[in-house]
TORKOL-4160 file (C-alpha; in steps of 0.2 Angstrom, whole numbers, padded with zeros to 4 digits, m for minus):
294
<pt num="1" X="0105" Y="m0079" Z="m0027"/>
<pt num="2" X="0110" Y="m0076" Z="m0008"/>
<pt num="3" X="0097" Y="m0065" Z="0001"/>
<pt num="4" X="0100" Y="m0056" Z="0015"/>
<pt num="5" X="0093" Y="m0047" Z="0032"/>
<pt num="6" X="0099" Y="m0027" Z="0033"/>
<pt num="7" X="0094" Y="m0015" Z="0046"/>
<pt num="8" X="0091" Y="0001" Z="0035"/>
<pt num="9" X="0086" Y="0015" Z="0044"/>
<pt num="10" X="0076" Y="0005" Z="0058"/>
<pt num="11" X="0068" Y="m0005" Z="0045"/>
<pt num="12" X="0071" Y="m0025" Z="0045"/>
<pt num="13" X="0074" Y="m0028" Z="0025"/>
<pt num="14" X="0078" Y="m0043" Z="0016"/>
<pt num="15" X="0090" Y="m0042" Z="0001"/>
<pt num="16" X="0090" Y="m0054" Z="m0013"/>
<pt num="17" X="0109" Y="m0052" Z="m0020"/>
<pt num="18" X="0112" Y="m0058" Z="m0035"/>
<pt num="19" X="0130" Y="m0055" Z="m0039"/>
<pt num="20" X="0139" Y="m0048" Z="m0053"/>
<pt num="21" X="0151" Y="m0035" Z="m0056"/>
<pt num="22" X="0151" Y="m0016" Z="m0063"/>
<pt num="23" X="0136" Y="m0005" Z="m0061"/>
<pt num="24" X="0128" Y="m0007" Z="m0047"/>
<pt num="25" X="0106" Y="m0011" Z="m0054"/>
<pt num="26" X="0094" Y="m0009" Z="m0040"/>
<pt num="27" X="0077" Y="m0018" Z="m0041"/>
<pt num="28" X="0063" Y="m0013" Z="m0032"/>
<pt num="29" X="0046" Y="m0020" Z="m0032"/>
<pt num="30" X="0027" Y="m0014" Z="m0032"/>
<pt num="31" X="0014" Y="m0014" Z="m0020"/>
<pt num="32" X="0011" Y="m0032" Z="m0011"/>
<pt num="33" X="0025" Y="m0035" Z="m0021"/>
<pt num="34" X="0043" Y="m0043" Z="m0015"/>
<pt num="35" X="0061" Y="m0047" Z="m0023"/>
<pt num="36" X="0053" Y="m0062" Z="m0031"/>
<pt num="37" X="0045" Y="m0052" Z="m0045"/>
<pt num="38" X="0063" Y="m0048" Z="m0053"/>
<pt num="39" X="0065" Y="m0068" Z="m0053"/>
<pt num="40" X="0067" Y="m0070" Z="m0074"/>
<pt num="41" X="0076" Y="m0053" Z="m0073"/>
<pt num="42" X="0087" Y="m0052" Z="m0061"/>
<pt num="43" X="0100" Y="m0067" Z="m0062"/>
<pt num="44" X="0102" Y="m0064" Z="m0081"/>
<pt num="45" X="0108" Y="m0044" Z="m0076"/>
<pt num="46" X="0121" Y="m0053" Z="m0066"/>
<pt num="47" X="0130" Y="m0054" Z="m0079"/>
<pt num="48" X="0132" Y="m0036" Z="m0085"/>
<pt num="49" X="0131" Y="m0027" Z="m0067"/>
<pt num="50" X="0129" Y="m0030" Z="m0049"/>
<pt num="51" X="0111" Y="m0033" Z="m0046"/>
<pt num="52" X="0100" Y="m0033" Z="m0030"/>
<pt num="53" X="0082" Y="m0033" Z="m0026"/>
<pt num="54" X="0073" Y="m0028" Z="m0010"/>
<pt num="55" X="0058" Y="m0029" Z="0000"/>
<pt num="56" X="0052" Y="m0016" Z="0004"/>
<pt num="57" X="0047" Y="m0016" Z="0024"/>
<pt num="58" X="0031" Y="m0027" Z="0026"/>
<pt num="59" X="0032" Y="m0033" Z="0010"/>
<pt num="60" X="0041" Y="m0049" Z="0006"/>
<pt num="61" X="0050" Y="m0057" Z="0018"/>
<pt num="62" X="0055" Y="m0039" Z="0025"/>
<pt num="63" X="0050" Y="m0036" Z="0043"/>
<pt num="64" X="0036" Y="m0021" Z="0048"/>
<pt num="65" X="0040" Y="m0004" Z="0054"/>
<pt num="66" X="0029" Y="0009" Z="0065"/>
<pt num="67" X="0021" Y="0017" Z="0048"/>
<pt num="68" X="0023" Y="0008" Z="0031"/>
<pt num="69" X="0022" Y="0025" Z="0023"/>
<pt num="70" X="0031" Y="0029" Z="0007"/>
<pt num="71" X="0044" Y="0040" Z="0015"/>
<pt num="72" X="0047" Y="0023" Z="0025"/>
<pt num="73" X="0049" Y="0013" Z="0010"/>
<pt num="74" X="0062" Y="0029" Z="0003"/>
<pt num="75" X="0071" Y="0028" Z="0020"/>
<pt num="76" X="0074" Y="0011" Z="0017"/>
<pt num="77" X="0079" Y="0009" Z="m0001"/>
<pt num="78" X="0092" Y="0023" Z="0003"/>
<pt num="79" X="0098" Y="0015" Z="0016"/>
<pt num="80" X="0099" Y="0000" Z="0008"/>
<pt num="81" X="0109" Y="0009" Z="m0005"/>
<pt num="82" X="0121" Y="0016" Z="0007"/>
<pt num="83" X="0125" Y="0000" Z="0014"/>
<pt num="84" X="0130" Y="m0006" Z="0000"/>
<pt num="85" X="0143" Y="0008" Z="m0003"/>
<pt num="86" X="0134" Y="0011" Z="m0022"/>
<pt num="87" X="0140" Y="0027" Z="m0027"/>
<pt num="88" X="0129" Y="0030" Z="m0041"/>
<pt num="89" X="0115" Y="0014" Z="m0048"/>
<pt num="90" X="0103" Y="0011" Z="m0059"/>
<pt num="91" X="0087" Y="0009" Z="m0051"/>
<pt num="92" X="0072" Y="0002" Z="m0059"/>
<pt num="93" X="0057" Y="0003" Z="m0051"/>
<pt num="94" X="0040" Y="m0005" Z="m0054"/>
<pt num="95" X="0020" Y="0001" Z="m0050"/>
<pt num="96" X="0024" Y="0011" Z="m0033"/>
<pt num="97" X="0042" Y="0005" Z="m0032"/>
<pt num="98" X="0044" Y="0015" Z="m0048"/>
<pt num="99" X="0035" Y="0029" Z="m0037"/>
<pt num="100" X="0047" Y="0026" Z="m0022"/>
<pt num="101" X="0062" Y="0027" Z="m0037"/>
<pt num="102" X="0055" Y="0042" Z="m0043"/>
<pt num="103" X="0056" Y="0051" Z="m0026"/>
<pt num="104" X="0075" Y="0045" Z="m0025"/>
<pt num="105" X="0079" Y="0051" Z="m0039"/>
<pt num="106" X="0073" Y="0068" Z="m0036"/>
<pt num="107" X="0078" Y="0069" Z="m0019"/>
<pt num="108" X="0094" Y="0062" Z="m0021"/>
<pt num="109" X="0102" Y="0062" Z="m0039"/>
<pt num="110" X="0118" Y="0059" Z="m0031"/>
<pt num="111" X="0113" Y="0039" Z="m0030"/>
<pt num="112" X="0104" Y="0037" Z="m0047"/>
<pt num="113" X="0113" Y="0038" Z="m0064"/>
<pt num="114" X="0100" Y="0031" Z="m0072"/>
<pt num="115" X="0080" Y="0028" Z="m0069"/>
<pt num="116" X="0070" Y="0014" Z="m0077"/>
<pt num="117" X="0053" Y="0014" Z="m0075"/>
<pt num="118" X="0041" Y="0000" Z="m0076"/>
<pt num="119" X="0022" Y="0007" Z="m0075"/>
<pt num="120" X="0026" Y="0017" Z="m0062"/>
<pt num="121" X="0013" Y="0023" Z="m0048"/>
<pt num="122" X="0006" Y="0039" Z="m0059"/>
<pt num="123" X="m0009" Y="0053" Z="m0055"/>
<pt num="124" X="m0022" Y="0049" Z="m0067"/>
<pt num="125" X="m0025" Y="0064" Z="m0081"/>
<pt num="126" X="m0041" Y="0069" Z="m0071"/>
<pt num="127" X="m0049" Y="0063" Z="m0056"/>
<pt num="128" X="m0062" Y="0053" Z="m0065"/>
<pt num="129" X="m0051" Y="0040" Z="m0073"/>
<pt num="130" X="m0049" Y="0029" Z="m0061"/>
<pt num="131" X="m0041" Y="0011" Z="m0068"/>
<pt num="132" X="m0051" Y="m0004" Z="m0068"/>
<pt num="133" X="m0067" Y="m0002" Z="m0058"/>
<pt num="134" X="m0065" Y="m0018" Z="m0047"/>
<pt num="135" X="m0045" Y="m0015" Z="m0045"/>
<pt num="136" X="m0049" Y="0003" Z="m0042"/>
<pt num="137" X="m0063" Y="m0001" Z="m0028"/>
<pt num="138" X="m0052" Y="m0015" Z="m0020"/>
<pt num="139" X="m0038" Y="m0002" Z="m0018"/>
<pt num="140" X="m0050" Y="0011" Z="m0011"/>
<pt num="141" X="m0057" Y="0001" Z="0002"/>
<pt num="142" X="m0041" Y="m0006" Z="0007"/>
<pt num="143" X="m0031" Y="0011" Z="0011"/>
<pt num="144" X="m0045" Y="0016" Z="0022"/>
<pt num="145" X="m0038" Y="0021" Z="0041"/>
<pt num="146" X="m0042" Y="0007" Z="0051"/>
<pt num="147" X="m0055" Y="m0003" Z="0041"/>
<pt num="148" X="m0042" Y="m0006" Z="0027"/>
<pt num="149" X="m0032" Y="m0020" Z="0036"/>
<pt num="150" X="m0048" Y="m0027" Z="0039"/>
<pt num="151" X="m0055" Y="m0027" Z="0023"/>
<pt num="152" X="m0038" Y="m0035" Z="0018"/>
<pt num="153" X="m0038" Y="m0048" Z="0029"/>
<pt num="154" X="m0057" Y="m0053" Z="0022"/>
<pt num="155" X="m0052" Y="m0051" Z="0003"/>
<pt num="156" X="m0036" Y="m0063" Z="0008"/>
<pt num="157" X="m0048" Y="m0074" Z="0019"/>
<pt num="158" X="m0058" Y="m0078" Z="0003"/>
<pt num="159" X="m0045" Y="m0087" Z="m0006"/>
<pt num="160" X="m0033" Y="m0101" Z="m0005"/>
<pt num="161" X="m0012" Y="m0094" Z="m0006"/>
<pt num="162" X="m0015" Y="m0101" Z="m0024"/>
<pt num="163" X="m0032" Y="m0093" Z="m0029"/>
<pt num="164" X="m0022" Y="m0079" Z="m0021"/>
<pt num="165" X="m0008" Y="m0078" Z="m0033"/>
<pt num="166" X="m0023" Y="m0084" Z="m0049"/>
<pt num="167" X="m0033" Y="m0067" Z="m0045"/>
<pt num="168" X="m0018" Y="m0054" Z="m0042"/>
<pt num="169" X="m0009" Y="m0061" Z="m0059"/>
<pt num="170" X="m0027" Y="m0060" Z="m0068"/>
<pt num="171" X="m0025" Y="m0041" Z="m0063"/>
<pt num="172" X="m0006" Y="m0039" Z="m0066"/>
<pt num="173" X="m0004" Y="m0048" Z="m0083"/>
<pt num="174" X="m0013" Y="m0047" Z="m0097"/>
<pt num="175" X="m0007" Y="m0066" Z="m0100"/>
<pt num="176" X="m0004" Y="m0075" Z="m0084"/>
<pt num="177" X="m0004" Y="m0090" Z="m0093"/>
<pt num="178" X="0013" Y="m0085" Z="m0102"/>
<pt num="179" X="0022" Y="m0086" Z="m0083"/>
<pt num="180" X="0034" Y="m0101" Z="m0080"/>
<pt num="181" X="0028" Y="m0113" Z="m0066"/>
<pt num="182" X="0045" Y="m0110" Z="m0057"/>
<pt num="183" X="0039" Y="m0092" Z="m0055"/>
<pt num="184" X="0022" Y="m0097" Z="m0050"/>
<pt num="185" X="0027" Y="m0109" Z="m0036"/>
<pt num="186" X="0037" Y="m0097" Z="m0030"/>
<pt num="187" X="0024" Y="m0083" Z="m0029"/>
<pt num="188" X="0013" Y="m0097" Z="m0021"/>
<pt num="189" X="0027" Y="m0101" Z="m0006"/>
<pt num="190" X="0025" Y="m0080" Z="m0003"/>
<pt num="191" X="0010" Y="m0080" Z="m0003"/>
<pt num="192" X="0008" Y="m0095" Z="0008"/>
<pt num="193" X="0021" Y="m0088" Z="0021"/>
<pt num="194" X="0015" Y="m0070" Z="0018"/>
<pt num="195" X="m0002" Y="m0076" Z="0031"/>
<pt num="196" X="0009" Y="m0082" Z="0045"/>
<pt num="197" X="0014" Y="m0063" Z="0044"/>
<pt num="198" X="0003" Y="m0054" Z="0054"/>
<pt num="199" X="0009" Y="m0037" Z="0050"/>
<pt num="200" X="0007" Y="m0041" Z="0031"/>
<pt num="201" X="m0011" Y="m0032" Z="0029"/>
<pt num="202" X="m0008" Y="m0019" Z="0038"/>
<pt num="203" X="0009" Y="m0014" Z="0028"/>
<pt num="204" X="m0004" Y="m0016" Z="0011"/>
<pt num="205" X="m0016" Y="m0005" Z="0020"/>
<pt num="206" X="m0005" Y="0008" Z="0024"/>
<pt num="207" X="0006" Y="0010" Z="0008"/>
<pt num="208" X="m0009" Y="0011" Z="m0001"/>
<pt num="209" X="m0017" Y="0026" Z="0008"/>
<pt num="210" X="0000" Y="0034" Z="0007"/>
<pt num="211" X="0002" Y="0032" Z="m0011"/>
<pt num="212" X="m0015" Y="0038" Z="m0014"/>
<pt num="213" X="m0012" Y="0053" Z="m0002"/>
<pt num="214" X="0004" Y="0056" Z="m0013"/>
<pt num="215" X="m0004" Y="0055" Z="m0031"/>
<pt num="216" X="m0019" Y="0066" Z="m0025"/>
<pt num="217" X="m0004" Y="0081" Z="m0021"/>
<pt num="218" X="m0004" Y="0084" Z="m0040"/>
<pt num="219" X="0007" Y="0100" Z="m0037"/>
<pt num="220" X="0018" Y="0090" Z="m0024"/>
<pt num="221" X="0020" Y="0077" Z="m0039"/>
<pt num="222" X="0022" Y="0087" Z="m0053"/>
<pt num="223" X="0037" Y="0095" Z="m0043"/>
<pt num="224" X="0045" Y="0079" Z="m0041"/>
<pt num="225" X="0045" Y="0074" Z="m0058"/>
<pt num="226" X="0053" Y="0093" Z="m0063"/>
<pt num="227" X="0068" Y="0089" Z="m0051"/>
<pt num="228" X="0074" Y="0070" Z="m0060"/>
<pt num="229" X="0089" Y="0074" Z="m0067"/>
<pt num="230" X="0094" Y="0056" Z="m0070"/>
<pt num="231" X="0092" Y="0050" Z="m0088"/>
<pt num="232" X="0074" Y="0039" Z="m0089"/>
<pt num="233" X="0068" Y="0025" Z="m0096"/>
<pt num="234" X="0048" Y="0021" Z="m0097"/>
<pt num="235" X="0041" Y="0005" Z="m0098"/>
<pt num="236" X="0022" Y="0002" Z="m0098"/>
<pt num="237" X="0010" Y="m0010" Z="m0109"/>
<pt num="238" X="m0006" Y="m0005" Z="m0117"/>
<pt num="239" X="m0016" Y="m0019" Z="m0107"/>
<pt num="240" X="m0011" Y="m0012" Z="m0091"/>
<pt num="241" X="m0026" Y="m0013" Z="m0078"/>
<pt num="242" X="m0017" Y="m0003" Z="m0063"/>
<pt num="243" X="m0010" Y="0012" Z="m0069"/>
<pt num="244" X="m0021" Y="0018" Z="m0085"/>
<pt num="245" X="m0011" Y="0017" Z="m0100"/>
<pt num="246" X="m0018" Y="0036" Z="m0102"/>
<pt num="247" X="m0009" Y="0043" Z="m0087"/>
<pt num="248" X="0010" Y="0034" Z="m0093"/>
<pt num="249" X="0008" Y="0043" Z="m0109"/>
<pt num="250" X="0003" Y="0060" Z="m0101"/>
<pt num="251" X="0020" Y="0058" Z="m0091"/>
<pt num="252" X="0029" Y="0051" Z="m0107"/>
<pt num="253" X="0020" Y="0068" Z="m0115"/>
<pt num="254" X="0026" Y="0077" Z="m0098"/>
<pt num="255" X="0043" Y="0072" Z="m0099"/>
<pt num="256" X="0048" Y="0073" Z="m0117"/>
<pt num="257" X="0067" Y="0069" Z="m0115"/>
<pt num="258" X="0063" Y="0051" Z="m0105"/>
<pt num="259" X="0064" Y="0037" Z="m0117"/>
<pt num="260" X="0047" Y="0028" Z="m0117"/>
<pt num="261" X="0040" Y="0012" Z="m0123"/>
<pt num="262" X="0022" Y="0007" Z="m0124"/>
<pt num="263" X="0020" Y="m0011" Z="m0128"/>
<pt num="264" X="0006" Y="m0019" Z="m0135"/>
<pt num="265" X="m0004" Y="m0033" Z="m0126"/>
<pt num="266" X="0007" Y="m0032" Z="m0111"/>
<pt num="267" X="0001" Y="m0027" Z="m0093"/>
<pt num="268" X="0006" Y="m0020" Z="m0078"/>
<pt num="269" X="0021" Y="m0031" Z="m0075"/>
<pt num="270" X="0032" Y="m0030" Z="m0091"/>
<pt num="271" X="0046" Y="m0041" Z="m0079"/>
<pt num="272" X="0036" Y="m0053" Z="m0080"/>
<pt num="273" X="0026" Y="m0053" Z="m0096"/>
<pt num="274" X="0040" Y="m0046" Z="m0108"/>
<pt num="275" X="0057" Y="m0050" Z="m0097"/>
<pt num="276" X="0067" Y="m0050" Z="m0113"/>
<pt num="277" X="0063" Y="m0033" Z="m0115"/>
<pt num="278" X="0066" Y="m0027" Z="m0100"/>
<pt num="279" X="0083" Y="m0036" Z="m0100"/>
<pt num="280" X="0087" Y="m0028" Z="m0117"/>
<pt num="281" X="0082" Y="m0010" Z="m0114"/>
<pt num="282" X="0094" Y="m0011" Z="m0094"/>
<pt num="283" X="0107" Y="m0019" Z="m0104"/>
<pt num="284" X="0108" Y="m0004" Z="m0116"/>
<pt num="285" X="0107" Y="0007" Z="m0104"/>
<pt num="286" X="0121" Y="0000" Z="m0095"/>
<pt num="287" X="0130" Y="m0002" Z="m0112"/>
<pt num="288" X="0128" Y="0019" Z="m0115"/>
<pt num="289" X="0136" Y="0023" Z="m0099"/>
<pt num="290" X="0152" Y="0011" Z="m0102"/>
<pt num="291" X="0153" Y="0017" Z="m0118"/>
<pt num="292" X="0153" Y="0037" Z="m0110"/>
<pt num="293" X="0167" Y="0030" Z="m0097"/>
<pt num="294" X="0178" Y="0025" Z="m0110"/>
């Protein structure tokens, strides 16, 4: 892996490039996330297509920008995109980068042949079903103007990088036990860097409250998800904590023609929990489109 510093639409991105040849697959993470979360994916797509993961901007090793909205984050995966010359890729997205992928798709279907979907950012069914209470409230309190950086800056403050990394894999895995150390260490050396970073809460804070914002435009959303074109792939486990298991199956329900796989005992993080599967399923997918081309 070779990564990389771009200047995407006046964004300061770091790519992590993992090689390969053919179709070109785009990773791109979730909220607080970085690059690092395709780690047990992204080498093994290497061998069936060109594979890169980003950071979105403030996240990861990516520099900050003036608003860390999600329009930003869609600037800069586009851009991202175009640099590389990708005529046409298949992006998979996870929690709000599966949002941000969803945009793209719809905005531009040009760029996206195919859409994979990993417990993507989703509206509850009503406003009432929240996910889990203490995620919920933390994620409230955080995308609030002005006191949000503040209050991540004290949530952060109350942990060591590794009692960090221990709580937010409690909350992203239903088995965080499962993870390899090599993984581990490395989400601990983020984290670690991630506090000398002194944009990094603010770029949490602010993503959140735009995702919110988005999700809370039902109308808006739903008008989204009617202009993907691009043939779909949903992936969530049943154990999820973040997105409510409910709310993917009203989008499976919504969108009939996606594929869509609910695994059991898996949470919000199948990249990480079930990366065979995710392997298999982006390996098929690339599979159907060299079989089309032939």
């Amino acid at each position: 892996m070779q990564r990389r510093y771009v200047f995407a639409h006046r964004s300061p991105v770091t790519v992590e490039d993992h090689g390969g040849a053919g179709t070109p697959i785009v990773l791109v993470h979730g909220l607080g996330g970085s690059a690092g979360n395709w780690s047990l994916v992204a080498p093994r797509l290497s061998d069936i297509g060109r594979v890169i993961a980003i950071d979105l901007p403030g996240h990861g090793r990516s520099g900050p920008v003036h608003r860390h909205d999600l329009d930003a984050h869609l600037n800069a995966l586009t851009a991202v995109i175009e640099l590389h010359e990708f005529r046409s890729v298949i992006l998979a997205g996870s929690s709000m980068g599966g949002l941000v992928a969803k945009m793209l798709a719809a905005r531009r279907p040009d760029l996206v042949a195919r859409l994979v979907l990993l417990a993507p950012a989703t509206p509850p069914p009503t406003l009432t079903m929240p996910a889990t209470p203490i995620v919920a409230a933390r994620l409230a309190i955080r995308s609030m103007p002005v006191i949000g950086p503040a209050a991540s800056a004290v949530l952060v403050s109350r942990w060591t990088p590794r009692e960090q990394v221990e709580e937010k894999l409690r909350i992203v895995m239903a088995h965080p036990e499962r993870l390899p150390p090599e993984a581990f260490e490395r989400a601990l050396q983020l984290a670690t860097l991630r506090r000398t970073m002194p944009w990094a809460n603010r770029a949490f804070a602010e993503t959140v409250g735009s995702v919110r914002r988005t999700l809370l435009r039902r109308p808006m959303y739903l008008r989204m998800l009617a202009a993907i074109t691009a043939p779909t792939t949903l992936l969530f486990g049943s154990a999820d904590q973040v997105v409510p298991p409910v709310a993917l199956r009203r989008l499976a329900d919504h969108r009939p023609n996606w594929r869509s796989i609910e695994m059991p005992d898996v949470g919000h993080t199948p990249m990480l929990e079930v990366p065979d599967l995710v392997v298999r399923e982006i390996e098929m997918i690339s599979r159907t489109d060299r079989d089309h081309v032939r």
